[in-house]
C-alpha positions in Angstrom: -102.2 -55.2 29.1 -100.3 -54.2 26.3 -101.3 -55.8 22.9 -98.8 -56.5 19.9 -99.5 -55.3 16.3 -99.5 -58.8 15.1 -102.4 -59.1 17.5 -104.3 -56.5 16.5 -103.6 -57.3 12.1 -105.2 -60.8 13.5 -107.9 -59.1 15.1 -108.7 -57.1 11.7 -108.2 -60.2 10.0 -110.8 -62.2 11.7 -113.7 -59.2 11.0 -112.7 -59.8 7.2 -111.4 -56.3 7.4 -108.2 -55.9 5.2 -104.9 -55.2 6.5 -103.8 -52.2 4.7 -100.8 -50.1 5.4 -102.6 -47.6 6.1 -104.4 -49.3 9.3 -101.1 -50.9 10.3 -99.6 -47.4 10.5 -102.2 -45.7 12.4 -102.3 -48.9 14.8 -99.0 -48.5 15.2 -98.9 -45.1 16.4 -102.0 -45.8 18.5 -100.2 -48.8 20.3 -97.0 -46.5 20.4 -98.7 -43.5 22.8 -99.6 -43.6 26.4 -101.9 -40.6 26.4 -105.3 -40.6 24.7 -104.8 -38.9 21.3 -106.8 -36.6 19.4 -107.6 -37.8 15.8 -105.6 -35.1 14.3 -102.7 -35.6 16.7 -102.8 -39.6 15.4 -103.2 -38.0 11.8 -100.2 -35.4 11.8 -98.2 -38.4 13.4 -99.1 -40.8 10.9 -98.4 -38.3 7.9 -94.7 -38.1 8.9 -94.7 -42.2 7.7 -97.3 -42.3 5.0 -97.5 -38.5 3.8 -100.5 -38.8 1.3 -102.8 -40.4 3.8 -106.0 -37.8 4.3 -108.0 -36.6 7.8 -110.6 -38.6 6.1 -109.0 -41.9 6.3 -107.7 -41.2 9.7 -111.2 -40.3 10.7 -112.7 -43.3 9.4 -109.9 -46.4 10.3 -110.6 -44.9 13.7 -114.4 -45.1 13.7 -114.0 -48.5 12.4 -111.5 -49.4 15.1 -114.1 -48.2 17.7 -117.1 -50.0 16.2 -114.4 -53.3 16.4 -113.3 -52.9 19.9 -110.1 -51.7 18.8 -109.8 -48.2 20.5 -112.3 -46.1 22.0 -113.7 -42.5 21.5 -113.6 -40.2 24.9 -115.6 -37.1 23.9 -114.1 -34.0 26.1 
């Protein structure tokens, strides 16, 4: 089932997390792929729309996506 980016700002929304840029960007390239993304490969895709955004905040929208049911981490 494919989900909508509105769906997913609501979702952040009702955890009272904020709806930044940022997290709408990198949901947006999550939603956007059909394979199963490294971190980096999200970050480098991300940086071509929002080029000051750091690793860091990559790393840690994503662990907060995963802690909120939002995505989830496959260790190779």
């Amino acid at each position: 089932m494919k989900v909508s980016l509105d769906q997913l700002a609501k979702r952040l929304k009702e955890q009272h997390i904020s709806v930044t840029p940022q997290r709408l960007e990198i949901l947006r390239t999550i939603i956007s792929r059909y394979d199963h993304p490294s971190a980096d490969a999200i970050y480098q895709e991300v940086r071509r729309h929002l080029p000051m955004i750091s690793f860091n905040t990559v790393y840690k929208t994503l662990e907060t996506f995963c802690q909120l049911g939002l995505a989830i981490k496959i260790n190779p």
